[in-house]
Backbone of each chain as ProteinMPNN parsed JSONL, in Angstrom:
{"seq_chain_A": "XXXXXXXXXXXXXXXXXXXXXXXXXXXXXXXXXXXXXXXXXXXXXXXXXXXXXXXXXXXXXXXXXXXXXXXXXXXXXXXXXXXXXXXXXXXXX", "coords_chain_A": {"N_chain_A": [[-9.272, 11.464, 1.114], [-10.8, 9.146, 3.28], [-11.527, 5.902, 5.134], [-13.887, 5.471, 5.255], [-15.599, 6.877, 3.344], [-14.534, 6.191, 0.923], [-15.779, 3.633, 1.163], [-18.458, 4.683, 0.449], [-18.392, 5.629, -1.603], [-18.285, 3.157, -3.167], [-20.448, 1.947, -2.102], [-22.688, 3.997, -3.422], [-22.073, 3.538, -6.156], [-22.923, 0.819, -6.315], [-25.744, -0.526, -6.104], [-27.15, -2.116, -5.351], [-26.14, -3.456, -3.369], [-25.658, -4.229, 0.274], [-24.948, -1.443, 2.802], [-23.47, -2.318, 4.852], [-22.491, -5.407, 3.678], [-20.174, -3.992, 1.629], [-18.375, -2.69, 3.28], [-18.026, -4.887, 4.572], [-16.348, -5.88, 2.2], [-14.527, -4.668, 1.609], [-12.622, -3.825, 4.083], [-12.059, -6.679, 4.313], [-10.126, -7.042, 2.36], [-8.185, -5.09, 2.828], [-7.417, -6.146, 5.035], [-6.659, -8.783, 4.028], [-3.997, -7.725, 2.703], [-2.573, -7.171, 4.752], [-2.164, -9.439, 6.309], [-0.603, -11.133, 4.392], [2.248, -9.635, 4.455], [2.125, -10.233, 7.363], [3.288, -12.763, 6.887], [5.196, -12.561, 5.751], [5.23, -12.637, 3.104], [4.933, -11.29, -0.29], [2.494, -8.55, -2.006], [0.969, -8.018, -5.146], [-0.386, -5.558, -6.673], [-0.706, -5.014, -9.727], [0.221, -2.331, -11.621], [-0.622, -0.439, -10.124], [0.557, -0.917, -7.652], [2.846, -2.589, -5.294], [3.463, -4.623, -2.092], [5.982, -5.092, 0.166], [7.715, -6.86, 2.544], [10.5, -5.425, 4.379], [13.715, -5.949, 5.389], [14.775, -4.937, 8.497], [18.647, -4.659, 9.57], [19.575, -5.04, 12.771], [20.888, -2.965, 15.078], [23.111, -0.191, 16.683], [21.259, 1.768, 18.524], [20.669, 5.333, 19.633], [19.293, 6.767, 22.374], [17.719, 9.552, 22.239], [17.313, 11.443, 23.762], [18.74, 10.972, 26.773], [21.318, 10.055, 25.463], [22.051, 7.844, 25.51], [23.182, 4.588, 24.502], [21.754, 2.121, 23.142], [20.525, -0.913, 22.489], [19.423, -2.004, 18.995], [16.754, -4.188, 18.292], [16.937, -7.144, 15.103], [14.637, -5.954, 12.829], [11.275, -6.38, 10.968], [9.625, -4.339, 8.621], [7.086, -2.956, 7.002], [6.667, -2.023, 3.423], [5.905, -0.165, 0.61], [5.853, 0.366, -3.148], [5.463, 2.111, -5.669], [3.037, 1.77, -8.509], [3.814, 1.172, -11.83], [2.096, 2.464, -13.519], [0.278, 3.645, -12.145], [1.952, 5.371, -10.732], [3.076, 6.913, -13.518], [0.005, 8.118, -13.878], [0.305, 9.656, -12.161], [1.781, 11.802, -12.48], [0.744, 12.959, -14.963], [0.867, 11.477, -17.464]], "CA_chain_A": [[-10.318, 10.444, 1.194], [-10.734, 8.102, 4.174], [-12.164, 4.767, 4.492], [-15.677, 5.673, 5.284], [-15.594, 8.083, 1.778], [-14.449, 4.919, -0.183], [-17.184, 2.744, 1.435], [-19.47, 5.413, 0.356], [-18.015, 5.759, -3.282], [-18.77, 1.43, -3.817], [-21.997, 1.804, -2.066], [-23.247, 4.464, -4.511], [-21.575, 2.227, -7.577], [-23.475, -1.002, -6.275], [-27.095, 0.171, -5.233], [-27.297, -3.237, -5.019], [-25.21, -3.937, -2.137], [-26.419, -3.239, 1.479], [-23.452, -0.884, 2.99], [-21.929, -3.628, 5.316], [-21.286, -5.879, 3.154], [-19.314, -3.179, 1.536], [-17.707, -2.618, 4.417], [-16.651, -6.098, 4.856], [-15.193, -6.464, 1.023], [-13.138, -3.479, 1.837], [-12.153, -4.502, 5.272], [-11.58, -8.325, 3.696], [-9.18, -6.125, 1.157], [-6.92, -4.877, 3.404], [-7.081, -7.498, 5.898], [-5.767, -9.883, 3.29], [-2.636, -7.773, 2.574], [-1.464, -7.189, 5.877], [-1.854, -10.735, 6.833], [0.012, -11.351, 3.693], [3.096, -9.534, 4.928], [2.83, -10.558, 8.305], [3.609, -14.207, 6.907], [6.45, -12.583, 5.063], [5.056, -12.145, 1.736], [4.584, -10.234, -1.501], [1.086, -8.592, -2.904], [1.929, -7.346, -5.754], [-1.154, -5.425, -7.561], [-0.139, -4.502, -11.512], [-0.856, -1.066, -12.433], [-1.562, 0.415, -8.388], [1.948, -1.247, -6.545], [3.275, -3.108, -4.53], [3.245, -4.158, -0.862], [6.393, -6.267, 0.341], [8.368, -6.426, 3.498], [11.869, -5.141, 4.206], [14.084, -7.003, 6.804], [16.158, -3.928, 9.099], [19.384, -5.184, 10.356], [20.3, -4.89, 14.328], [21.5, -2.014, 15.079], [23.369, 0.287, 18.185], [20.409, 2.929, 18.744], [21.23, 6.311, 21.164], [18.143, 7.173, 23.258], [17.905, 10.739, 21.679], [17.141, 12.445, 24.91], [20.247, 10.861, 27.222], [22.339, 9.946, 24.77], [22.606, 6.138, 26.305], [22.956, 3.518, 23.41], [20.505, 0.851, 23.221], [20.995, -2.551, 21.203], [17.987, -2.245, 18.834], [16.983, -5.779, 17.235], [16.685, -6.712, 13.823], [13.334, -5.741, 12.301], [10.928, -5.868, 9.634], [8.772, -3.026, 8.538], [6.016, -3.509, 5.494], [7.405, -1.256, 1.981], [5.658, -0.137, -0.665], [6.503, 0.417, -4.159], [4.341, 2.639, -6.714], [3.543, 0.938, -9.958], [4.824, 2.128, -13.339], [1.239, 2.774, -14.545], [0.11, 4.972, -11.277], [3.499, 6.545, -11.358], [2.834, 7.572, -14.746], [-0.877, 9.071, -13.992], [0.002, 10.984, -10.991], [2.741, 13.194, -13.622], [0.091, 13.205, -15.831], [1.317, 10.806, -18.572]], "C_chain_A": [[-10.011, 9.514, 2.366], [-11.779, 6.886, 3.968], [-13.748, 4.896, 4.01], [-16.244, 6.284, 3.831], [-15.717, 6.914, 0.796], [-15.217, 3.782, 0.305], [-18.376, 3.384, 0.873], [-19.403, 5.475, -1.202], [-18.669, 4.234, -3.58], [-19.864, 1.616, -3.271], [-23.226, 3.036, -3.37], [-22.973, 4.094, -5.93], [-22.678, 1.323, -7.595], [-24.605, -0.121, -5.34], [-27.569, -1.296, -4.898], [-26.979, -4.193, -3.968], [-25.572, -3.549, -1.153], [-24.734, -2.513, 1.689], [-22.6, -1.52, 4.288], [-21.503, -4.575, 4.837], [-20.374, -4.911, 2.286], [-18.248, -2.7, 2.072], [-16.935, -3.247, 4.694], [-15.813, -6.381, 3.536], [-14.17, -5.692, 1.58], [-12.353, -3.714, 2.834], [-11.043, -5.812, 4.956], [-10.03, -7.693, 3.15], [-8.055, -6.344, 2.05], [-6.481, -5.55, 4.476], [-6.287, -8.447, 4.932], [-4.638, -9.349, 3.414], [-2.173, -7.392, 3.755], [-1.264, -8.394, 6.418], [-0.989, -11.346, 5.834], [1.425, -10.85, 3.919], [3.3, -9.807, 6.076], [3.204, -12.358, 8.084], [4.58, -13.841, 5.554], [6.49, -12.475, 3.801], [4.755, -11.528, 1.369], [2.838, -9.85, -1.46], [1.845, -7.54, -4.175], [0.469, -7.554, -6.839], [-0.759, -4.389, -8.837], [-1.071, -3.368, -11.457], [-0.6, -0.117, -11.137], [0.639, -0.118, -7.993], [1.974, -2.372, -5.705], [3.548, -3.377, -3.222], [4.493, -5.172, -0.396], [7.089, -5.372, 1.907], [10.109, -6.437, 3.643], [12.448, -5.526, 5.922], [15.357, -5.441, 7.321], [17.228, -4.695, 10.14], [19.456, -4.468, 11.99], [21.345, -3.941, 14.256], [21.767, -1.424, 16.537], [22.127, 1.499, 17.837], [21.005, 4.033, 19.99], [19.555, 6.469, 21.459], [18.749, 9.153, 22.852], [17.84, 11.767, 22.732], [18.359, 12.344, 26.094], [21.69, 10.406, 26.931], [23.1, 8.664, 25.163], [22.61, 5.438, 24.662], [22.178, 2.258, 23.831], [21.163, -0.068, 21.669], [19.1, -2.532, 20.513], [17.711, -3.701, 17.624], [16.571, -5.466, 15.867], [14.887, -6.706, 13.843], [12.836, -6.313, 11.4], [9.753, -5.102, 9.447], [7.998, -3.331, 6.755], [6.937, -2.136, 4.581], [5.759, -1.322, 1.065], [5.677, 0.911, -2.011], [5.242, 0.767, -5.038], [4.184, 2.043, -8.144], [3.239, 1.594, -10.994], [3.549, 3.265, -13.87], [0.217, 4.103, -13.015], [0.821, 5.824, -11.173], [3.053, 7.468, -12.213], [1.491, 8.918, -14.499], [-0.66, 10.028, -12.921], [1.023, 11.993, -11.456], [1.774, 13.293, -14.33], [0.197, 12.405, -17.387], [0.168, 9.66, -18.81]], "O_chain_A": [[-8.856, 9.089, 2.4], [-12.601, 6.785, 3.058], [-14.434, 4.613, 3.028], [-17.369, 6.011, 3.414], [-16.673, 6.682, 0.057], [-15.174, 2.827, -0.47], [-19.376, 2.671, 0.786], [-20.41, 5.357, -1.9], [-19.66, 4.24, -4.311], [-20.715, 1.422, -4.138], [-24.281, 2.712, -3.915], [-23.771, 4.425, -6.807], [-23.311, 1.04, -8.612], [-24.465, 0.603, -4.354], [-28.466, -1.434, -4.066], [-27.398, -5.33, -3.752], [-25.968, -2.385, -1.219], [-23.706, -2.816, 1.084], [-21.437, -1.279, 4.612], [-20.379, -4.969, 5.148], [-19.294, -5.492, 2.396], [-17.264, -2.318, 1.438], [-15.761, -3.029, 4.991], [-14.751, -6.998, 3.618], [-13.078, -6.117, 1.958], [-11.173, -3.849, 2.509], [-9.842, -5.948, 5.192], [-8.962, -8.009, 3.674], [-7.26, -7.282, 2.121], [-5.304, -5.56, 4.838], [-5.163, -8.797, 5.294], [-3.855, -10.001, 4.105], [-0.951, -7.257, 3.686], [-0.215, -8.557, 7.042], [-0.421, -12.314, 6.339], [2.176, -11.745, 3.53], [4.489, -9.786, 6.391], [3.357, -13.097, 9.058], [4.716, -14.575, 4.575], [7.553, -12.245, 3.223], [4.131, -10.712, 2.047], [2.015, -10.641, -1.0], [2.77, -6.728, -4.161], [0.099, -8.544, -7.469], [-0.574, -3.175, -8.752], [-2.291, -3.255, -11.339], [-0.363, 1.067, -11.377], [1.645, 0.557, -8.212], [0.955, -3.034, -5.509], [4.01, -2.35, -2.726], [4.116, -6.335, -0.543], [7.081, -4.201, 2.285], [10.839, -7.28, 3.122], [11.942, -5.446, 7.041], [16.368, -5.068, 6.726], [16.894, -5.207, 11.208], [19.354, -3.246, 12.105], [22.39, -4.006, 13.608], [21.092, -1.795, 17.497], [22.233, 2.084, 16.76], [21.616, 3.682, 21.0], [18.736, 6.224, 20.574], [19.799, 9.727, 23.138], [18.308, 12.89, 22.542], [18.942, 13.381, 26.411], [22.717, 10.351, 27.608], [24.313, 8.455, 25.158], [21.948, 5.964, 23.767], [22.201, 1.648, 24.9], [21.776, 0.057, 20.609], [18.045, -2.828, 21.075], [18.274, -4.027, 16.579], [16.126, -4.422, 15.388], [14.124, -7.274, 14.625], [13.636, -6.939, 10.704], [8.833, -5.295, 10.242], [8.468, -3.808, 5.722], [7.754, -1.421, 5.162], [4.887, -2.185, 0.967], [5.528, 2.124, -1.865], [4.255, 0.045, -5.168], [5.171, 1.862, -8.857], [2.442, 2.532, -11.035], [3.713, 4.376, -14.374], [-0.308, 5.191, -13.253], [0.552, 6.995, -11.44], [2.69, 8.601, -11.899], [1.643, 10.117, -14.731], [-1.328, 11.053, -12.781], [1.115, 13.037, -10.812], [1.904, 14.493, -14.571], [-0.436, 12.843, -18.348], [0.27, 8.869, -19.747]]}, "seq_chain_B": "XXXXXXXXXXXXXXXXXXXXXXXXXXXXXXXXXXXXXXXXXXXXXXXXXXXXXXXXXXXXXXXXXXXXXXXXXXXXXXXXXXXXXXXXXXXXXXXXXXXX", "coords_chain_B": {"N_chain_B": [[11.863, -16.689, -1.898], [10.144, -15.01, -3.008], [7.718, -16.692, -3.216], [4.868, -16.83, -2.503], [3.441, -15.232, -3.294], [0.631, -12.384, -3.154], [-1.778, -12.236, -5.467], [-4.523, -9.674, -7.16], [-6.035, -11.289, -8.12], [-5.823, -13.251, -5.602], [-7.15, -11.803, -4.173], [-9.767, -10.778, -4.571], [-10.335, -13.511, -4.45], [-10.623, -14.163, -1.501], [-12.962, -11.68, -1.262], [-14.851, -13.259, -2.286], [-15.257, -15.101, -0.974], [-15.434, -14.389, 1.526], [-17.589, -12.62, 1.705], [-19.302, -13.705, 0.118], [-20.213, -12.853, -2.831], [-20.56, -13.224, -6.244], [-17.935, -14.444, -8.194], [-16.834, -13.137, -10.015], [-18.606, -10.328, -9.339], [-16.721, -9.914, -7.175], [-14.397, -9.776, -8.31], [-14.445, -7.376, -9.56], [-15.465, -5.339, -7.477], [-13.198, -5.794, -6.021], [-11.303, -4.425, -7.931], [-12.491, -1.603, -8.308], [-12.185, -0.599, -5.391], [-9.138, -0.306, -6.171], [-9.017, 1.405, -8.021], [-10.667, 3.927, -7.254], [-8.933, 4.821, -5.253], [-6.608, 5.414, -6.35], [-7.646, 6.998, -8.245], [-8.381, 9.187, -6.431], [-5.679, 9.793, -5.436], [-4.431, 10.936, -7.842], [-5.909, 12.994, -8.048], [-4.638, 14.742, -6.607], [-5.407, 14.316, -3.939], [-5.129, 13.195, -0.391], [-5.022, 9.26, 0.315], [-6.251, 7.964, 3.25], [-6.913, 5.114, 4.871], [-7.858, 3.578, 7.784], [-6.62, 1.568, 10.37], [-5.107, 0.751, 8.596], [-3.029, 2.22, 6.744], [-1.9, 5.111, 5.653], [-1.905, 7.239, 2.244], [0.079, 9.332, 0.235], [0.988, 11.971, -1.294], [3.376, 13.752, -2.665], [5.534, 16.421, -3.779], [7.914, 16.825, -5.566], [11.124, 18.57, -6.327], [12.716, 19.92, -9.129], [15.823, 18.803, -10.239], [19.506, 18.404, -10.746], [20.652, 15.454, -11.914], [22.298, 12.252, -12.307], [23.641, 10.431, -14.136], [24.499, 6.759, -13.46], [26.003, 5.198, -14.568], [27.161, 6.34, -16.806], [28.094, 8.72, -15.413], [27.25, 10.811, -16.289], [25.81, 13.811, -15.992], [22.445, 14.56, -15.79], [19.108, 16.437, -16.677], [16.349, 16.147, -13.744], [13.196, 16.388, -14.262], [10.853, 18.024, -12.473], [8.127, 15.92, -10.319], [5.845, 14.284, -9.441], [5.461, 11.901, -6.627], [4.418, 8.838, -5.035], [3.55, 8.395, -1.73], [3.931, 6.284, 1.19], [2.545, 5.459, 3.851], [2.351, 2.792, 6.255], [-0.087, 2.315, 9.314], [0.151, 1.564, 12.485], [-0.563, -0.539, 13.493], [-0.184, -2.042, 10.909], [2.295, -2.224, 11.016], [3.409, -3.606, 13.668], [1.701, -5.78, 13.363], [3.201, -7.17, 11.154], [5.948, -6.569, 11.858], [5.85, -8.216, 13.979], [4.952, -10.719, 12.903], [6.961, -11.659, 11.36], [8.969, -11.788, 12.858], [12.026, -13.819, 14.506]], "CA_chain_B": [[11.523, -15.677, -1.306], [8.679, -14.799, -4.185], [6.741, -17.733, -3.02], [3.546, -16.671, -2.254], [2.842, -13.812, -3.692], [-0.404, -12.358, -3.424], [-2.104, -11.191, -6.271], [-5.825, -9.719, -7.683], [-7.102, -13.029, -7.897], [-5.863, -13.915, -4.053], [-8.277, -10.455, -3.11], [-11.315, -11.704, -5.022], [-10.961, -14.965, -3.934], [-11.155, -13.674, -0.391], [-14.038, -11.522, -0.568], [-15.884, -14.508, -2.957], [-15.095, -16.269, 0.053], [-15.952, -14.044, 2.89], [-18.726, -11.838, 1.516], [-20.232, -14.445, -0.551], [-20.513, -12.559, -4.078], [-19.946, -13.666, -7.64], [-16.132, -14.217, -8.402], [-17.185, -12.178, -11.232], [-18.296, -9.05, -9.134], [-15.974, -10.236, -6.493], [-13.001, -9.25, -8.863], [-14.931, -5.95, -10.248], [-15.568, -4.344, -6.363], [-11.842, -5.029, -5.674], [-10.634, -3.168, -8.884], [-12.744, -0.781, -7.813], [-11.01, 0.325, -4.58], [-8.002, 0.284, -6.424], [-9.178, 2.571, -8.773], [-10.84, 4.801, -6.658], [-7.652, 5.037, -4.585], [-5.604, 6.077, -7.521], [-8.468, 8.235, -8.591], [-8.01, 10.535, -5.571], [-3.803, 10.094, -5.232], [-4.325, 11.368, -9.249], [-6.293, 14.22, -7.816], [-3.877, 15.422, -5.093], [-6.105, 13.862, -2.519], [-4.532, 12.038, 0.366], [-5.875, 8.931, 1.221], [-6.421, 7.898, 4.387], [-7.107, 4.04, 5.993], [-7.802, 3.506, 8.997], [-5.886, 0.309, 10.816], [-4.304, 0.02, 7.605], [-2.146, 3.091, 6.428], [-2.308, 6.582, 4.27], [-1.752, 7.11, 0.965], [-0.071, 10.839, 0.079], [1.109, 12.779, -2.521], [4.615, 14.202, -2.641], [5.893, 17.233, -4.88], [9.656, 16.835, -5.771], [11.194, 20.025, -7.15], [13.673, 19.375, -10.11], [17.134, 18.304, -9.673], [20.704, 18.075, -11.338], [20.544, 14.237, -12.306], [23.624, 11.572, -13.319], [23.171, 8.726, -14.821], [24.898, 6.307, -12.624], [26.807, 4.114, -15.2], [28.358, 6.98, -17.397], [28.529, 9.386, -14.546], [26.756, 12.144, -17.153], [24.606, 14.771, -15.604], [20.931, 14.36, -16.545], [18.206, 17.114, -15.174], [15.682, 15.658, -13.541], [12.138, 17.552, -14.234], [9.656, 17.565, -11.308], [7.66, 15.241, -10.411], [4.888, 13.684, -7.889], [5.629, 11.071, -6.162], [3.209, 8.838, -3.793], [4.435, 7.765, -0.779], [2.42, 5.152, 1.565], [2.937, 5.448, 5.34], [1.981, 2.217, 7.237], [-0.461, 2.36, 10.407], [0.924, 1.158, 13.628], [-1.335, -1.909, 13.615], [0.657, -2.53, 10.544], [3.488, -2.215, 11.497], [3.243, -4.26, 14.645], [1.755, -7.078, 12.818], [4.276, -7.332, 10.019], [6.647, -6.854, 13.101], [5.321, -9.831, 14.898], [4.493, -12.148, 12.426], [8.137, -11.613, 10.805], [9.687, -12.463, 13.996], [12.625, -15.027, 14.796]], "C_chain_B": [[10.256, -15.321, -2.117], [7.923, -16.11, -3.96], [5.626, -17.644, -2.804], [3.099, -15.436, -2.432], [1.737, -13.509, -4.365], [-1.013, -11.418, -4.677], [-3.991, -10.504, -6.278], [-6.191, -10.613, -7.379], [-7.141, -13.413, -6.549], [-7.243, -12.758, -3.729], [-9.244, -11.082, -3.646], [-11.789, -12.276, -4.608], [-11.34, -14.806, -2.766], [-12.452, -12.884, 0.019], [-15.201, -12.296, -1.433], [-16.253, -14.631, -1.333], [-15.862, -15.492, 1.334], [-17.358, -13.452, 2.761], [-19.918, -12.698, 0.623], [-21.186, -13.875, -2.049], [-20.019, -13.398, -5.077], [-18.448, -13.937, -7.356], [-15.905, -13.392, -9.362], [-17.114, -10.514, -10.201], [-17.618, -8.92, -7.992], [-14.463, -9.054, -7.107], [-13.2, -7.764, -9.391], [-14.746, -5.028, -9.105], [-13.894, -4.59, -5.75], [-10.717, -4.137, -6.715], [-10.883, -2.348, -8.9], [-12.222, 0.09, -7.001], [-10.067, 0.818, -5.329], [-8.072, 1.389, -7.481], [-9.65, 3.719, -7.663], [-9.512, 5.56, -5.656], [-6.77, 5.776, -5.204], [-6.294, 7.324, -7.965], [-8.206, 9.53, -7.716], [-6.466, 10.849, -5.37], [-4.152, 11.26, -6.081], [-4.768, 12.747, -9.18], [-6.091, 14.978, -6.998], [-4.49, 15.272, -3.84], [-5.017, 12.897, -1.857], [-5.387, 10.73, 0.756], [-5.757, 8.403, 2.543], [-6.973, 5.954, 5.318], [-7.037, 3.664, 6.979], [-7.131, 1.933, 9.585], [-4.881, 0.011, 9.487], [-2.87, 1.215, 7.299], [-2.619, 4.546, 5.801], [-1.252, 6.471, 3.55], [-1.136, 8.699, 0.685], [0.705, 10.831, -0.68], [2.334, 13.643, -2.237], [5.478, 15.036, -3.826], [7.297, 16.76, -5.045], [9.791, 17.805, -7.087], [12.357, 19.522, -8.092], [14.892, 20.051, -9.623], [18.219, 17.865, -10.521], [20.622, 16.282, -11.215], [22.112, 13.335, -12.063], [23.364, 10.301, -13.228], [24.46, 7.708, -14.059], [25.898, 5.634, -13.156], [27.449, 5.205, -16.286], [29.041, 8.013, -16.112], [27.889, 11.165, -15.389], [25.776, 13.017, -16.349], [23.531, 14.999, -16.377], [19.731, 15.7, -15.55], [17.087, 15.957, -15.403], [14.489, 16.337, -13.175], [11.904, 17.132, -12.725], [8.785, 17.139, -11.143], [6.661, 15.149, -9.311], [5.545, 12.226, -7.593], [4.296, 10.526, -4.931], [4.261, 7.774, -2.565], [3.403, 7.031, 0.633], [2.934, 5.244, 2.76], [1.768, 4.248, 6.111], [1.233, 2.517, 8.452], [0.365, 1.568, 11.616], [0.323, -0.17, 13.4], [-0.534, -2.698, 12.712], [1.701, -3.292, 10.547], [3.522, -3.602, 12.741], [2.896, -5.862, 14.099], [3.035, -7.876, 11.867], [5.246, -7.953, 11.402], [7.199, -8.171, 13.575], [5.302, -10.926, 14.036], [6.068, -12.29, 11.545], [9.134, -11.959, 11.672], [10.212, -13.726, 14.163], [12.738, -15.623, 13.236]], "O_chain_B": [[9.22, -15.478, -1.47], [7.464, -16.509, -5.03], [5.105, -18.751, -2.938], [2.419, -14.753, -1.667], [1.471, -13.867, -5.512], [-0.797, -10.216, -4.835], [-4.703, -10.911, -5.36], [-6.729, -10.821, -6.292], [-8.19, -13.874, -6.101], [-8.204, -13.092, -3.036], [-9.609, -12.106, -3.069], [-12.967, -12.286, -4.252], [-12.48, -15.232, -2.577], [-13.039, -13.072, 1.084], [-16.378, -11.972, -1.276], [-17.276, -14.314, -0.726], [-16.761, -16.02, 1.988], [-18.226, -13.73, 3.589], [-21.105, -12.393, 0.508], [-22.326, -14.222, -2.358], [-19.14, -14.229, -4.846], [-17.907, -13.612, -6.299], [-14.783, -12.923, -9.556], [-16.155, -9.743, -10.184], [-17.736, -7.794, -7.507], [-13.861, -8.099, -6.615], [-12.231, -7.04, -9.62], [-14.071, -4.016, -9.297], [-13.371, -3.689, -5.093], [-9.723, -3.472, -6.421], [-10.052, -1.579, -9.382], [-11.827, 1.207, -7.332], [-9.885, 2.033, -5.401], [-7.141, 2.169, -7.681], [-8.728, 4.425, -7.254], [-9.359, 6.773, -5.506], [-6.187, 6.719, -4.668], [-5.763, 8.43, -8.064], [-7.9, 10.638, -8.157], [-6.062, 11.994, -5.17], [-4.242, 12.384, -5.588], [-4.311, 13.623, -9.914], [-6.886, 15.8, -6.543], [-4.209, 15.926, -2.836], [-4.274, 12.104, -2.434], [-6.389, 10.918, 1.445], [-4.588, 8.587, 2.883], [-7.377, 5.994, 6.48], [-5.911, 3.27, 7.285], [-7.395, 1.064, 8.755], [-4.027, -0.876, 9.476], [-1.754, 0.896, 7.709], [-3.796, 4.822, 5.567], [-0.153, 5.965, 3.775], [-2.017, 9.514, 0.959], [1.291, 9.781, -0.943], [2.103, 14.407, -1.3], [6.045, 14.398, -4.713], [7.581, 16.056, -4.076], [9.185, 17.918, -8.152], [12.967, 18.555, -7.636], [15.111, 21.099, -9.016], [17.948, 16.839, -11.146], [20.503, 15.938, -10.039], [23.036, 13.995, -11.588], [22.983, 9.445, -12.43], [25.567, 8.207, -14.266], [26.818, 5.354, -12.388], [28.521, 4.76, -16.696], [30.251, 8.069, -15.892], [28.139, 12.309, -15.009], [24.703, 12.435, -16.189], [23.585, 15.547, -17.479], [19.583, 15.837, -14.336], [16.842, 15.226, -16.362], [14.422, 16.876, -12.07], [12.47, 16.294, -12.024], [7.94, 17.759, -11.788], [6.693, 15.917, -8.35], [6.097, 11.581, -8.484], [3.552, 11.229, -4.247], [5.157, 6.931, -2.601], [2.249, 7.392, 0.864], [4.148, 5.05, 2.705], [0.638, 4.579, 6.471], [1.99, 3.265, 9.072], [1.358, 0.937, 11.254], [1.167, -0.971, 12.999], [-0.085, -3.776, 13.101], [1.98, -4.453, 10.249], [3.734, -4.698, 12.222], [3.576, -6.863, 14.324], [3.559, -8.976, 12.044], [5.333, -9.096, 11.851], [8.243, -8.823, 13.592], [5.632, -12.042, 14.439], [6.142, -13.4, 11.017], [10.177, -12.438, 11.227], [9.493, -14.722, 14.082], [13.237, -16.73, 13.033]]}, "name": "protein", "num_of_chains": 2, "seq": "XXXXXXXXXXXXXXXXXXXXXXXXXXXXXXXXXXXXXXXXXXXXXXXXXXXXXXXXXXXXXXXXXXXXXXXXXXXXXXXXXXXXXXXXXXXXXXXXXXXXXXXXXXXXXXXXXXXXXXXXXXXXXXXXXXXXXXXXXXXXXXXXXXXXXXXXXXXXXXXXXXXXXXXXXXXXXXXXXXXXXXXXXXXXXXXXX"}
């Protein structure tokens, strides 16, 4: 499924809705949680998962092709964490 | 560190706010996605977001176990797993706005 599919799934739900604002809840959606980790915080939806960010320490990197080392800084990279009750349905439980 | 952690209610309130629906079906069309989302993981679909990330589906074949605190060998059936791969845009933001 891609986005356009799941814009298409809520617009046939909501016949009531034109299909941009649809567009923009969904948009809104995931705009919120990435602006939510880029200011370093949690989302954390019960049931579905979790979205938080993980801090990578500074590290020596090799350049894989001449085998130079590079100083690579610390990071952070977004995470996320499956929750108990999606877990569960994607075994079938 | 748990200080601002966004939940349901923060998404709602956002597309109350931006799209100008109910707070009522505000909170209904974002439980929605998340169902639908799960709906297709649940059905071995990948999904797919664009600027945002994909969503996929991961077999794991069963595996000699041990329980970490006796040291006992446990099997471990097989399972799905979902595993969420970040977009670059992501990434980059997180990145950036995590910076210094």
């Amino acid at each position: 499924m891609i986005r356009s599919e799941l814009v298409q799934k809520l617009v046939d739900e909501n016949p009531h809705l034109h299909q941009r604002d649809v567009e923009k809840i969904v948009s809104t959606i995931f705009e919120e949680i990435i602006k939510t980790m880029a200011e370093g915080d949690r989302v954390e939806l019960r049931g579905f998962g979790a979205f938080s960010v993980k801090k990578r320490d500074p590290r020596i990197g090799r350049n894989p092709r001449t085998g130079e080392s590079v100083a690579v800084e610390e990071k952070h990279v977004p995470f996320f964490k499956t929750g108990k009750l999606l877990r569960d349905r994607l075994n079938g439980k | 560190m748990a200080s601002n952690t966004l939940t349901r209610m923060d998404l709602s309130e956002a597309v109350f706010r931006e799209v100008g629906l109910s707070r009522n079906e505000s909170a209904d069309l974002v439980e929605s996605v998340l169902k639908h989302i799960s709906d297709a993981l649940v059905a071995g679909e990948s999904v797919k977001i664009s600027s945002f990330g994909t969503f996929g589906i991961r077999d794991k074949s069963a595996r000699i176990g041990r329980n970490p605190k006796t040291g006992e060998e446990a099997p471990i059936t097989p399972r799905r797993v979902l595993t969420f791969r970040p977009s670059h845009l992501m990434k980059d933001r997180v990145a950036k706005g995590n910076k210094g």
